[in-house]
N, CA, C and O atoms as CSV, one atom per row, in Angstrom:
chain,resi,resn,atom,element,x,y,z
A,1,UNK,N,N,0.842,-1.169,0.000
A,1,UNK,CA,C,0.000,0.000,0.000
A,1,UNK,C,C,0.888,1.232,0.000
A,1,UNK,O,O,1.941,1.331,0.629
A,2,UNK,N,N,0.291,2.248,-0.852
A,2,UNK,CA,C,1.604,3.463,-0.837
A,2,UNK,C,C,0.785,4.379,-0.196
A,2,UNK,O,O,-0.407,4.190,0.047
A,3,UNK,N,N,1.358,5.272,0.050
A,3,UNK,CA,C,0.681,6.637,1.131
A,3,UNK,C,C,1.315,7.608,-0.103
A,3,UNK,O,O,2.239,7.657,-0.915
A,4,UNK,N,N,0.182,8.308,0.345
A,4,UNK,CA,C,0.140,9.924,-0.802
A,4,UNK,C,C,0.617,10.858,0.094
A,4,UNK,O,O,0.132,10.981,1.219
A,5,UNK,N,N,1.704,11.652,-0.399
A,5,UNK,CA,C,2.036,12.788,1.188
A,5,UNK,C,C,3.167,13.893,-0.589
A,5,UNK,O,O,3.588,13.583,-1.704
A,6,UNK,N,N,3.129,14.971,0.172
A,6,UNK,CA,C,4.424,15.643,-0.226
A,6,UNK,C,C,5.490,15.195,0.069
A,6,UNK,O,O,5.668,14.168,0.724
A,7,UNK,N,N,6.412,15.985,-0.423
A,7,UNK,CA,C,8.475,15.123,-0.628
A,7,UNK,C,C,8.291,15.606,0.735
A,7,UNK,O,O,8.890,14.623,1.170
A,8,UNK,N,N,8.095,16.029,1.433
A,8,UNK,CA,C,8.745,16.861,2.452
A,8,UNK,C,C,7.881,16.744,3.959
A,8,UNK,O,O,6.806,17.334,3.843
A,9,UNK,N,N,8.066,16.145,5.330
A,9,UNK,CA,C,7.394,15.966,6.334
A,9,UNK,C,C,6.630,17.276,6.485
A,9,UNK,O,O,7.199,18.326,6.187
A,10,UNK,N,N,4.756,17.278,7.150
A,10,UNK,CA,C,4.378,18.276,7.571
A,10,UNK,C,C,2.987,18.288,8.299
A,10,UNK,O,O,1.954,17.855,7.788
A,11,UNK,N,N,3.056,18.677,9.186
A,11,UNK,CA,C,2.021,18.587,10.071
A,11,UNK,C,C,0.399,18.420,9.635
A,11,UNK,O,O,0.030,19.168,8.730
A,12,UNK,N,N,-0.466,17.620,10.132
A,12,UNK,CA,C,-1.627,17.860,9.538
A,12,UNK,C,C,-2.444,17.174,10.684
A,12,UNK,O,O,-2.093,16.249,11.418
A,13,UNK,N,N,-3.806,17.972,10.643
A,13,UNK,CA,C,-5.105,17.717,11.697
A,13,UNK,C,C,-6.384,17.012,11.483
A,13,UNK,O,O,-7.186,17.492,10.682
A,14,UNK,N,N,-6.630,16.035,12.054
A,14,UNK,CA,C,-8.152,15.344,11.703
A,14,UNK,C,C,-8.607,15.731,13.138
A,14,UNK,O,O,-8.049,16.139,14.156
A,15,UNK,N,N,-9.969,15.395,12.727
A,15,UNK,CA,C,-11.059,15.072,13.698
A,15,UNK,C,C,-11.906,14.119,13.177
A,15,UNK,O,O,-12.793,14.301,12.343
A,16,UNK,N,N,-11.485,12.787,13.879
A,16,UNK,CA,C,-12.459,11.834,13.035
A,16,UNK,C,C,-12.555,10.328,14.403
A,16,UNK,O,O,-11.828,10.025,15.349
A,17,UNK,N,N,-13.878,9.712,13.809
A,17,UNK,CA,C,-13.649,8.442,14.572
A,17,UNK,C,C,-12.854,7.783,14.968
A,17,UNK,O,O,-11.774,7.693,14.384
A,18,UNK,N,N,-13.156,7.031,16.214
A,18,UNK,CA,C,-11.620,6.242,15.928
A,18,UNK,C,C,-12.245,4.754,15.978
A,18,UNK,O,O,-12.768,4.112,16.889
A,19,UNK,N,N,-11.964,4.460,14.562
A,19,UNK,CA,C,-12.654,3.287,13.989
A,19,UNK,C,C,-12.311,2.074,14.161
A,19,UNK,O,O,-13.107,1.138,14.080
A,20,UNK,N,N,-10.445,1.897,14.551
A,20,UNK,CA,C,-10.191,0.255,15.227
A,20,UNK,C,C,-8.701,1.211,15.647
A,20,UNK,O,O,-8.201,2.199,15.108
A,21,UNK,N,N,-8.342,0.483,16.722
A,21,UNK,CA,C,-6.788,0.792,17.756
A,21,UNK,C,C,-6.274,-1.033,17.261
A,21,UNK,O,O,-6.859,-2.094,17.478
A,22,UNK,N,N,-5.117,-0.776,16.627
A,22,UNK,CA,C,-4.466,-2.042,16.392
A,22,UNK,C,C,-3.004,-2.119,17.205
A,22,UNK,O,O,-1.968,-1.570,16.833
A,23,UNK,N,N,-3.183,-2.966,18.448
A,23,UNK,CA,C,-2.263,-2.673,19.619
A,23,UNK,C,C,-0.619,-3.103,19.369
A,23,UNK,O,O,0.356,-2.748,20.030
A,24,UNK,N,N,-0.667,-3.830,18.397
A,24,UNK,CA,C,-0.052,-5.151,18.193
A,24,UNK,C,C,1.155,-4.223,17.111
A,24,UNK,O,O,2.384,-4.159,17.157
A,25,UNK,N,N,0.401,-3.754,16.421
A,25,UNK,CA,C,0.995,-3.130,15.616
A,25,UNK,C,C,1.310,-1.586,15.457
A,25,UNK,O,O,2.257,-0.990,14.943
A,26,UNK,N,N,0.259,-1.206,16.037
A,26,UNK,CA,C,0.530,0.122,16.638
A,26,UNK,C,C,0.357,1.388,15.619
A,26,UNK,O,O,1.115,2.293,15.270
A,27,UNK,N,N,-1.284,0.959,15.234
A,27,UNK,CA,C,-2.039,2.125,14.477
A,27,UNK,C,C,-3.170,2.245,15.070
A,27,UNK,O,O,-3.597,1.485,15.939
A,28,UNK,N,N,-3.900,3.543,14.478
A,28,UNK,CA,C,-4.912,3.723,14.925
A,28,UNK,C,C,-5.629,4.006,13.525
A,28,UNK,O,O,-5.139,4.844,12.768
A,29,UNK,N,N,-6.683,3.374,13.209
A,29,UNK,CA,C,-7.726,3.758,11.532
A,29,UNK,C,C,-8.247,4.833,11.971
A,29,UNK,O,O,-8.322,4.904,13.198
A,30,UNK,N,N,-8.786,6.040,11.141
A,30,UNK,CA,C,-9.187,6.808,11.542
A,30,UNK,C,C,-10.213,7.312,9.931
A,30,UNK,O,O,-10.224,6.443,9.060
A,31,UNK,N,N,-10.782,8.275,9.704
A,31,UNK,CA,C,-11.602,8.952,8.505
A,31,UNK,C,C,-11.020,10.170,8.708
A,31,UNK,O,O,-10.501,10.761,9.655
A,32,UNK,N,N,-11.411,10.530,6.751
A,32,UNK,CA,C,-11.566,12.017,6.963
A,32,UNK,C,C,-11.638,11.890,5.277
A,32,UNK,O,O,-10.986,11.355,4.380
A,33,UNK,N,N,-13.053,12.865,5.448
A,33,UNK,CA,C,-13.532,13.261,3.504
A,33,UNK,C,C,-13.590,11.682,2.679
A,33,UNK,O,O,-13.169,11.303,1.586
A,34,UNK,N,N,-14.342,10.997,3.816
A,34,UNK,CA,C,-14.541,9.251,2.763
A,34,UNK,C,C,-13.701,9.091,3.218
A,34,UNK,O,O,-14.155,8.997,4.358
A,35,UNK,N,N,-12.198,8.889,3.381
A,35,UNK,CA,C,-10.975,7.864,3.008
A,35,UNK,C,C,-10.857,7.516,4.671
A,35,UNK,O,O,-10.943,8.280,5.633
A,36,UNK,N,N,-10.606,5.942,4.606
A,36,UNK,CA,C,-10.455,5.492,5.466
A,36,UNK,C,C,-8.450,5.450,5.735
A,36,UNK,O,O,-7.710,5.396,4.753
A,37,UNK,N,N,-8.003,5.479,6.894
A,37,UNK,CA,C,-6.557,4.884,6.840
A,37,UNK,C,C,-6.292,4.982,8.382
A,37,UNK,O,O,-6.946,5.415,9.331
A,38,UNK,N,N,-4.590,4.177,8.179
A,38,UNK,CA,C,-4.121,4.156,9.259
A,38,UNK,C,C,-2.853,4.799,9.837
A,38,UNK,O,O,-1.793,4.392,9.361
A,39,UNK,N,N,-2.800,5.709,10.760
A,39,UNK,CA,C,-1.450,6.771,11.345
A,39,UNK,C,C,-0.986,5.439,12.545
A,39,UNK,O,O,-1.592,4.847,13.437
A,40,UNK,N,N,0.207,5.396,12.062
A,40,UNK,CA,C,1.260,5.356,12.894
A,40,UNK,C,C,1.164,5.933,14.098
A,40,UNK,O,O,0.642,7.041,14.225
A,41,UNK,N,N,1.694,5.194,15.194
A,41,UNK,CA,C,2.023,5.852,16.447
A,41,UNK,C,C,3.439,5.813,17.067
A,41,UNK,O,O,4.002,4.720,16.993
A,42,UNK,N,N,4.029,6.701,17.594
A,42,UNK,CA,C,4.989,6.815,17.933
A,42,UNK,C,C,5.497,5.431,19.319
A,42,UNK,O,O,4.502,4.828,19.721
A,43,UNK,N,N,6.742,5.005,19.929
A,43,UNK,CA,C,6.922,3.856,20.892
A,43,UNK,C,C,6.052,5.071,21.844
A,43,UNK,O,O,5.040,4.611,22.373
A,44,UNK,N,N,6.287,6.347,22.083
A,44,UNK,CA,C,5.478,6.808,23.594
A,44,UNK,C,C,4.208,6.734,23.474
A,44,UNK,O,O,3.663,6.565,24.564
A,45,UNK,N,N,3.363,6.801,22.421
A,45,UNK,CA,C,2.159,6.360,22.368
A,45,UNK,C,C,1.506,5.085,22.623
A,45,UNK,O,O,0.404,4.767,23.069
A,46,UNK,N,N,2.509,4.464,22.209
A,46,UNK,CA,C,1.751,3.038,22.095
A,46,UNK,C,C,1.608,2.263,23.370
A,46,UNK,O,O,1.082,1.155,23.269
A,47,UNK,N,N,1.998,2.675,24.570
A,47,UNK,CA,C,1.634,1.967,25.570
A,47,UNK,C,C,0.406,2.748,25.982
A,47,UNK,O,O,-0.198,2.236,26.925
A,48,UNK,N,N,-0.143,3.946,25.464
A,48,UNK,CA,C,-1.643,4.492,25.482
A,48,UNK,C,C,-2.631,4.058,25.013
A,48,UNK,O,O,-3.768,4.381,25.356
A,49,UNK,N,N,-2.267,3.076,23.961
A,49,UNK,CA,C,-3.688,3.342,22.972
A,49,UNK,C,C,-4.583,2.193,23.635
A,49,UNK,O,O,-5.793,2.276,23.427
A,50,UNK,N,N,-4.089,1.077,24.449
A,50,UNK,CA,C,-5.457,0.609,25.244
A,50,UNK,C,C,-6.584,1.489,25.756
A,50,UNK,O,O,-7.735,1.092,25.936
A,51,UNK,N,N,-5.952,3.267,26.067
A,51,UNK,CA,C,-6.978,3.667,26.666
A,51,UNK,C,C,-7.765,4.827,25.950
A,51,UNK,O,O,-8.352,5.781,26.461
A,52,UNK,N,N,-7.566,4.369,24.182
A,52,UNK,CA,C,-8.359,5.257,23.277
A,52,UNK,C,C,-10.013,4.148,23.452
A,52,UNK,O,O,-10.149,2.925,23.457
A,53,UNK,N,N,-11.159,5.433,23.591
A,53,UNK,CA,C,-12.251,4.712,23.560
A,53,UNK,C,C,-12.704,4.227,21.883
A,53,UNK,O,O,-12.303,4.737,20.837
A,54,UNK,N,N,-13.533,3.240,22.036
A,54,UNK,CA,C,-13.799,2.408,21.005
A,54,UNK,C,C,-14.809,3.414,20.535
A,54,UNK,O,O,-15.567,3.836,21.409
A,55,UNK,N,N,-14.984,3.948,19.131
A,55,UNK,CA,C,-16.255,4.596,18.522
A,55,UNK,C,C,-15.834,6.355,19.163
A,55,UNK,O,O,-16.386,7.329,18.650
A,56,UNK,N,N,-14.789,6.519,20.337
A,56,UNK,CA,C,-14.755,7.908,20.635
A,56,UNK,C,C,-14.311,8.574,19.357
A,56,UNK,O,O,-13.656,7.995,18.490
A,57,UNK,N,N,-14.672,9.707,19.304
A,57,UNK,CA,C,-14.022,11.332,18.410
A,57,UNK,C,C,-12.597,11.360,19.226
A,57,UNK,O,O,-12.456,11.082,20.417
A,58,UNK,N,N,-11.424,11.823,18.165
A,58,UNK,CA,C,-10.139,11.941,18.263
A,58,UNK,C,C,-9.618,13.436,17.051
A,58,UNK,O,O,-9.610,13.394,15.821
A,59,UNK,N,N,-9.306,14.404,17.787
A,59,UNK,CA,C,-8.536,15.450,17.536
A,59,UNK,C,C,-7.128,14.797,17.855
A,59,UNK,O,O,-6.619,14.584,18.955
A,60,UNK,N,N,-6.453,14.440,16.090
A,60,UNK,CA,C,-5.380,14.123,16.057
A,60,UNK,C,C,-4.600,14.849,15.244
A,60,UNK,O,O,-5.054,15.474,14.285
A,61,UNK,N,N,-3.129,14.817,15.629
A,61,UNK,CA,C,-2.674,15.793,14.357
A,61,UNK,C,C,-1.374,14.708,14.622
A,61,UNK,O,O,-1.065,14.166,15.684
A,62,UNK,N,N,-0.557,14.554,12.938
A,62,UNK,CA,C,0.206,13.896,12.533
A,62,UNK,C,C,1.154,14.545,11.647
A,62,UNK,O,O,0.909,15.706,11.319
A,63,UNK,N,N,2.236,13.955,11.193
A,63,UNK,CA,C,3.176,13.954,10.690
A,63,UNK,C,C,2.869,13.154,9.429
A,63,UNK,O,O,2.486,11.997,9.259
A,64,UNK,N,N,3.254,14.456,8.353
A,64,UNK,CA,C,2.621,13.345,6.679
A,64,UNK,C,C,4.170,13.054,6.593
A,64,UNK,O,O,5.010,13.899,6.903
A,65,UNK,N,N,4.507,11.652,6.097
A,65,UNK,CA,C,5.647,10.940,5.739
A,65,UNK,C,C,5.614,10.676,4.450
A,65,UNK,O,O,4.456,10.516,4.065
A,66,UNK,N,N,6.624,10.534,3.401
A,66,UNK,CA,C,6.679,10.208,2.174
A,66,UNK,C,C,6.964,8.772,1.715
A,66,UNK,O,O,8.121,8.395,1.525
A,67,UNK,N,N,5.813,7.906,1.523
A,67,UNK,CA,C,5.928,6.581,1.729
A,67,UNK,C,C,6.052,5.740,2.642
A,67,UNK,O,O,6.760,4.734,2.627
A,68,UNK,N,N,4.999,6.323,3.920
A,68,UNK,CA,C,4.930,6.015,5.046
A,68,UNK,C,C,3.963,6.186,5.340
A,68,UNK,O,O,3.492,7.108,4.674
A,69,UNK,N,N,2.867,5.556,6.465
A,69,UNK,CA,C,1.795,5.903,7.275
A,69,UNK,C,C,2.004,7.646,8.186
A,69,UNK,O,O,2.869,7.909,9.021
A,70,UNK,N,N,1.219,8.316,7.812
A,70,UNK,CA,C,1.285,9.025,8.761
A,70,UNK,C,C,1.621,8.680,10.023
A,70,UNK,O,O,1.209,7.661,10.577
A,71,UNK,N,N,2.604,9.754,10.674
A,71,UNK,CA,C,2.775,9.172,12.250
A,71,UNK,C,C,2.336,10.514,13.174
A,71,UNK,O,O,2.601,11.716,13.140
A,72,UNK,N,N,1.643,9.765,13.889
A,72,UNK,CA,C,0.891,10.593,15.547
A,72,UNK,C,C,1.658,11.349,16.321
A,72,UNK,O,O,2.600,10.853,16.938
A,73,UNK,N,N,1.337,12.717,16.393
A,73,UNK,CA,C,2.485,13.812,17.543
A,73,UNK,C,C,1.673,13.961,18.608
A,73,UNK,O,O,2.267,13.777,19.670
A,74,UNK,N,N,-0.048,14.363,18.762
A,74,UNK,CA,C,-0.462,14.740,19.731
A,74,UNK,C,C,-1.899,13.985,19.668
A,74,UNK,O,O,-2.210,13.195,18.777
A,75,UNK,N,N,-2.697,14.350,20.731
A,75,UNK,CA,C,-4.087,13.691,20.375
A,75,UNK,C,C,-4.930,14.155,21.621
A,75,UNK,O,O,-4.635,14.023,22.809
A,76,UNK,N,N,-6.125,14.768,21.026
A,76,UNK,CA,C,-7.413,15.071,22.378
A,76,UNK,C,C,-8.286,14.461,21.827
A,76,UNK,O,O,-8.444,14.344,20.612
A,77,UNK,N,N,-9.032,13.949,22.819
A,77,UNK,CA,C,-10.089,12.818,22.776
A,77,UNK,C,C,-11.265,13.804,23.103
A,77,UNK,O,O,-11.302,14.459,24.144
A,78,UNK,N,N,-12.226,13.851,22.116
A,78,UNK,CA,C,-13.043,14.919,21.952
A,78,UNK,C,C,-14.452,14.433,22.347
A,78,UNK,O,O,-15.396,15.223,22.324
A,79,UNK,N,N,-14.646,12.822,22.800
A,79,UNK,CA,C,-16.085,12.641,23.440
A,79,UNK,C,C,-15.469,10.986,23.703
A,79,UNK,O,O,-14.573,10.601,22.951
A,80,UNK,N,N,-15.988,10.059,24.784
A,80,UNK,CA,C,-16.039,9.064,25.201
A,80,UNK,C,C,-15.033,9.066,25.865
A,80,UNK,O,O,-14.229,9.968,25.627
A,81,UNK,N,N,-14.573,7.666,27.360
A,81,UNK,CA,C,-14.541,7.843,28.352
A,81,UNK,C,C,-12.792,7.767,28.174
A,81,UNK,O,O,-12.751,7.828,26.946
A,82,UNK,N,N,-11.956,7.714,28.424
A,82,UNK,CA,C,-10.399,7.871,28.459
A,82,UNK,C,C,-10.015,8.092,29.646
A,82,UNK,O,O,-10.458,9.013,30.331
A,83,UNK,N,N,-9.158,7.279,30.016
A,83,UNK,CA,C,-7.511,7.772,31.189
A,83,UNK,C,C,-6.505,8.437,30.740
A,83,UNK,O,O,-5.689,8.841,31.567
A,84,UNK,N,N,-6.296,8.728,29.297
A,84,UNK,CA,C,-5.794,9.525,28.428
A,84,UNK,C,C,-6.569,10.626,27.540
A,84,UNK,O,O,-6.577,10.298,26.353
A,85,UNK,N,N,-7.055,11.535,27.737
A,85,UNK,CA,C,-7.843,12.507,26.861
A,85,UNK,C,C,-6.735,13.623,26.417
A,85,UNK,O,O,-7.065,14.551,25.679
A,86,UNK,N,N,-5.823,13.524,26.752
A,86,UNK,CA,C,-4.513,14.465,26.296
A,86,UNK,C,C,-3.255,13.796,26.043
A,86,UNK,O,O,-2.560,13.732,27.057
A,87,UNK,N,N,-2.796,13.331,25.114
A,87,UNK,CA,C,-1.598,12.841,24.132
A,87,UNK,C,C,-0.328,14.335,23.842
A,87,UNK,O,O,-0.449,14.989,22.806
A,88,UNK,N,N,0.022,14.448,24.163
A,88,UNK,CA,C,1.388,15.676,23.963
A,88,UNK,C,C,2.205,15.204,23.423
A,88,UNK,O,O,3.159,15.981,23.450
A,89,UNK,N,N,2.473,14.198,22.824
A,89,UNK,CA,C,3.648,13.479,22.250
A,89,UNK,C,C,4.473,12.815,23.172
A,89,UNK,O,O,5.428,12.195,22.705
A,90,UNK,N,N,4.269,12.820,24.586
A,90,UNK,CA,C,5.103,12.333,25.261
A,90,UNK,C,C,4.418,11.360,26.661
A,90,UNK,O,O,4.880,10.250,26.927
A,91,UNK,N,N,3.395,11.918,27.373
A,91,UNK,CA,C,3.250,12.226,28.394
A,91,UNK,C,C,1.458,12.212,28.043
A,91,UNK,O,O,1.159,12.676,26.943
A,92,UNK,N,N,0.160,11.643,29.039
A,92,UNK,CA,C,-1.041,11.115,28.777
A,92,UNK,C,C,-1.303,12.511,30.123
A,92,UNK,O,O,-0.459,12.912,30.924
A,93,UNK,N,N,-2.886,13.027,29.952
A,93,UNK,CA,C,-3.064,14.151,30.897
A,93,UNK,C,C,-4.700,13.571,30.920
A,93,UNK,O,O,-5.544,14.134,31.617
């Protein structure tokens, strides 16, 4: 599967479902404008994403990669229940 991005890394924002957390591997599917896909998460994320809610809204913003999955910098959890509702790239609030 190829990913569509510019030559060049650059920040970008969804607000969309969060449609499956794949723990194992360490994405999260998400929407936006029809297209379904999956962002990358960083190693500090990934011991979080047990506590993304299933079906919750996710204010995420990522890193577009050039032949890569987008990868995850920050994340607010914008409705359903979380021990994490604040993602900073480092550190769960």
């Amino acid at each position: 599967m190829g990913w569509a991005g510019p030559a060049g890394a650059e920040e970008k924002s969804y607000y969309s479902p969060i449609i499956y957390v794949d723990k194992e591997k360490g994405f999260i599917v998400i929407s936006s404008s029809g297209a379904v896909f999956g962002v990358e998460v960083t190693p500090e994320a990934r011991q979080h994403l047990d506590k993304l809610p299933p079906s919750g809204l996710i204010d995420i913003v990522v890193e577009t990669r050039p032949d890569k999955a987008p990868l995850v910098k920050r994340w607010k959890i914008a409705s359903g229940e979380s021990s994490c509702k604040i993602f900073d790239g480092k550190t769960c609030k």
